[in-house]
C-alpha positions, 0 to 999 in steps of 0.5 A, spaced: 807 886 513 803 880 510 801 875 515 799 866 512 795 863 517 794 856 516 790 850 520 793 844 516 788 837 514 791 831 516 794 825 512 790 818 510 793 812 510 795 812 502 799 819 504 794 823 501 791 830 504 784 829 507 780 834 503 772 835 505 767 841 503 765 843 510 769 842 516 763 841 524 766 845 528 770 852 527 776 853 532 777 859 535 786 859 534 788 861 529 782 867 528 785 869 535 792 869 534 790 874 528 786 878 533 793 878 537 796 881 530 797 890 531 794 895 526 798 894 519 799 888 519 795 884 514 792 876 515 789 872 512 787 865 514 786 858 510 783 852 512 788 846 509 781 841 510 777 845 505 781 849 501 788 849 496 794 852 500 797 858 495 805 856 496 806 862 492 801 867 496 805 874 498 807 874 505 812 875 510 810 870 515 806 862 515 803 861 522 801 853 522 798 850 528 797 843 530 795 837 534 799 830 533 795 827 528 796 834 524 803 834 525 805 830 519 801 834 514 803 841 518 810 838 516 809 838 510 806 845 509 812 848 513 817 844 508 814 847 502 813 854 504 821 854 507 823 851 500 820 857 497 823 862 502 818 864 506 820 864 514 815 859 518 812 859 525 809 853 529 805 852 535 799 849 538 799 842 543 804 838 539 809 843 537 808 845 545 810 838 547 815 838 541 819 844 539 825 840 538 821 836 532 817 842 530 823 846 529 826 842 524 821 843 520 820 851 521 824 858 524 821 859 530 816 855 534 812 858 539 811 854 545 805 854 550 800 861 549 802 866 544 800 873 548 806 874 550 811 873 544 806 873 538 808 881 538 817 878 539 815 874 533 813 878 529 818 884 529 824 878 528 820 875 521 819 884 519 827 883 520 828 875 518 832 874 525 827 869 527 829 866 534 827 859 534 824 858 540 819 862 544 816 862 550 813 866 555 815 867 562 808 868 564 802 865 563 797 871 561 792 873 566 787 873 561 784 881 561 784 885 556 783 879 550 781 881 544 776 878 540 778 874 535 777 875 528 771 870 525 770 875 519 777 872 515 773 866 516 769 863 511 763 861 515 758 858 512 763 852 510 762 849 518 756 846 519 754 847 526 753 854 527 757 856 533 762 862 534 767 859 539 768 863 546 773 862 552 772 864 560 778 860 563 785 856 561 787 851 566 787 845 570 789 842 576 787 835 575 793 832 572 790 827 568 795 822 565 792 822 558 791 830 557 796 835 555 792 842 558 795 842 565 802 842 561 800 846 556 795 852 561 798 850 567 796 847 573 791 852 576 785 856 573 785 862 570 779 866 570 776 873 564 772 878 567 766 876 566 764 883 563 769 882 558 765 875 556 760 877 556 761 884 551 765 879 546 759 874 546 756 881 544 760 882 539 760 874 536 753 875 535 753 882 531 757 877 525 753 874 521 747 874 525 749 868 529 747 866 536 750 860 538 756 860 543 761 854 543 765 856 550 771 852 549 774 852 557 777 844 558 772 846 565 766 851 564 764 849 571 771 850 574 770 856 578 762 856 581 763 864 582 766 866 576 761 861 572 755 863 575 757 871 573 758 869 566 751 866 566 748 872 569 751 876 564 748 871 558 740 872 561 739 878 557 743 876 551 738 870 548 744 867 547 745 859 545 750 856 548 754 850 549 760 848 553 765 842 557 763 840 563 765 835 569 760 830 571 760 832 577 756 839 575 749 834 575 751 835 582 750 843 583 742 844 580 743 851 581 748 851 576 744 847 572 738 852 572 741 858 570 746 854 565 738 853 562 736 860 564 741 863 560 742 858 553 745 853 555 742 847 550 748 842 551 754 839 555 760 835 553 762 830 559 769 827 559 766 821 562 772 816 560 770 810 562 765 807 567 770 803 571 773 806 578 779 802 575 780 805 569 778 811 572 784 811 577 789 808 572 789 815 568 789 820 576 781 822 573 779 823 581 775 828 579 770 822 577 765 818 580 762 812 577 757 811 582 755 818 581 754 818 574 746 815 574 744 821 578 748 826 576 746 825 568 739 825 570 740 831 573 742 835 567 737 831 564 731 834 567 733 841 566 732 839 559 739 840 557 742 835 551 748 831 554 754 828 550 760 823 553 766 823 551 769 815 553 775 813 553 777 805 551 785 801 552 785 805 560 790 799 563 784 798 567 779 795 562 778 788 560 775 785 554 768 786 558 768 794 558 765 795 552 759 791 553 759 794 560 760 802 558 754 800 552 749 798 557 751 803 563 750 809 557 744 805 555 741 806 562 744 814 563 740 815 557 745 819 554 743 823 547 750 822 544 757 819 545 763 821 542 768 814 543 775 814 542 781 809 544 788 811 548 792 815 544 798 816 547 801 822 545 808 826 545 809 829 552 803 826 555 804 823 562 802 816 560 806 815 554 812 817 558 809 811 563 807 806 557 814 807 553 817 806 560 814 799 560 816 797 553 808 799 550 809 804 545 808 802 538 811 807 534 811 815 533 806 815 526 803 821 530 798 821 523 795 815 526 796 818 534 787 820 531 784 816 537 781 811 533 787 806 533 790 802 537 798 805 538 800 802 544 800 794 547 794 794 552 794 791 558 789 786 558 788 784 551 790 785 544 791 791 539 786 786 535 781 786 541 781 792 543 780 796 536 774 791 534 771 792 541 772 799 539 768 799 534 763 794 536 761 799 541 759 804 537 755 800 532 752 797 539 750 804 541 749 807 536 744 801 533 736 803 532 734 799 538 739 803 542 736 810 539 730 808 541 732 806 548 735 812 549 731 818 546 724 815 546 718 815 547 719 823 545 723 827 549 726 834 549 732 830 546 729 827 540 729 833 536 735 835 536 740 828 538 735 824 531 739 827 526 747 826 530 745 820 532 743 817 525 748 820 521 754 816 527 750 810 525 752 811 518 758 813 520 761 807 525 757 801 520 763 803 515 768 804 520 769 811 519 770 815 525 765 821 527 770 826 529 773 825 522 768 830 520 769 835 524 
């Protein structure tokens, strides 16, 4: 059996499909799926950014996963493998929260994680009796994992040298604007950490790479769990980096061994610095008067930092940009990677501002979190995209790098070059994160 996995681009706004000759960051889905595949089936896996889709490619099966602003080209790849006749298979969070939609376009769509149905799929495509939609009853316990496959990759078309690894799956927050708590459900779910650790043993062994990218939405979720995972990392030399909640500046021991054992960068999901906004999307988790501290901790270990910020939050006002530029000038924070409100199908606030009569429309090429698709709170569509922007120029100004990372710091070297090439980007209003 023959098995096509495609990870599709994206649609600009003239509908043409975004292409580039690199992508940043390698995902780990589609490459783990392959590893979830038995001997004696064959896979090959095309990034539709990067590389043409051969519609004519010899297969059995087309596996294409999404998020929102992807749906519309997954569509399109979708539509045209079935007018061909080959059978079609979506997942990832958009077809999760959207199956009914997902399956107008496909055969089958999995919905939620792959472990338990992947082998189902796969006996009904060898038999052309695709059943539609499949779900697993459980959630898997997350032993046993293979390792994905990162040898069908092309390597060397990602610029940072990461392999992605995972410890944990889950999340009790809730927070009103995330899909993970209904994609992963609402507790943790922890590997054992012998198992992380062998497979960052094997992701070192391919192409001599030593840098880790732990994909966790928390690394910090279980203390007793990470602290395990970190002591197995020591021996390795191991270079890693992870997503952290803010409130791992308030733990120094775990930011020692995170330094002990590799880790060179954090990335925070901040939000917003106002308790506010913070409330208006159920972030408890958060605490605003925290962040001075908890940053300058992580900060001391000489560990690099990043923050994500979110703006349209009900609670901003036309002051928060000014405010969260200042505020992030103050932390001293090497990198920020800023976004507005995207509403996106199956969220719990798109529920609340559809009910509220403030959902533009469903264009899910434009849900990418740099426009604005919904009805702010308290000021215009046209106000809160221009503060958008002019946030990120203001931050990303030369007076603000050199605020931030000089005099010379143990940032300097490695946040210089990103915060140079955001500059370049945001002054010709082109997202950061289009490129990666």
């Amino acid at each position: 059996m023959k098995v096509l996995l495609v990870q599709p681009s994206r649609l600009q706004p003239d509908g043409s499909v975004y292409k580039n000759r690199t992508r940043w960051l390698l995902g780990m889905t589609l490459p783990y799926l392959a590893a979830l595949c038995p001997p004696g089936v064959a896979v090959t896996i095309k990034d539709d950014l990067y590389e043409d889709v051969d519609f004519d490619a010899p297969c059995d099966l087309v596996g294409l996963t999404c998020m929102s602003h992807q749906a519309s080209r997954a569509y399109q790849i979708a539509d045209e493998f079935r007018r061909r006749g080959k059978q079609v298979v979506v997942g990832g969070f958009h077809a999760t929260l959207a199956p009914d939609e997902a399956l107008e376009h496909a055969d089958a769509v999995v919905v939620g994680e792959a472990e338990g149905v992947w082998p189902r799929v796969l006996e009904d495509a060898a038999s052309r009796r695709l059943q539609g939609r499949y779900q697993s009853s459980v959630l898997s316990d997350l032993k046993g994992l293979p390792s994905p496959r990162y040898e069908l990759i092309d390597l060397k078309r990602y610029r940072i040298p990461n392999l992605p690894a995972q410890t944990t799956r889950g999340c009790p927050y809730a927070c009103s604007y995330c899909e993970v708590t209904q994609v992963y459900g609402a507790r943790f779910r922890y590997r054992p950490p012998d198992e992380v650790v062998e497979e960052v043993k094997t992701l070192m062994r391919l192409g001599n790479r030593k840098f880790v990218y732990f994909v966790d939405d928390i690394f910090n979720a279980h203390r007793k769990h990470a602290f395990a995972v970190m002591e197995g990392l020591k021996p390795l030399k191991v270079h890693w980096t992870c997503l952290c909640t803010a409130n791992v500046g308030d733990d120094g021991a775990m930011l020692d061994l995170m330094r002990a054992s590799g880790c060179l960068h954090i990335n925070i999901g901040m939000e917003s610095v106002n308790p506010e906004s913070l409330r208006s999307v159920n972030k408890k988790q958060n605490h605003a008067d925290r962040y001075k501290e908890q940053f300058a901790a992580i900060r001391k270990r000489g560990i690099e930092f990043s923050l994500n910020v979110m703006f349209g939050l009900d609670g901003d006002t036309k002051d928060v940009f000014d405010a969260t530029v200042d505020r992030l000038i103050e932390y001293k924070a090497p990198i920020s990677f800023m976004f507005i409100l995207s509403p996106r199908v199956g969220l719990k606030i798109r529920d609340e501002l559809a009910e509220q009569g403030r959902i533009d429309h469903s264009d899910w090429d434009r849900y990418h979190s740099y426009e604005v698709v919904f009805e702010p709170k308290h000021m215009t569509r046209r106000e809160l995209e221009e503060g958008f922007w002019r946030a990120q120029r203001r931050f990303y100004s030369l007076g603000s790098i050199a605020r931030r990372l000089l005099p010379p710091n143990r940032y300097a070297l490695q946040s210089l070059p990103m915060n140079l090439f955001f500059r370049r980007c945001v002054h010709r209003r082109v997202h950061p994160l289009t490129f990666f």
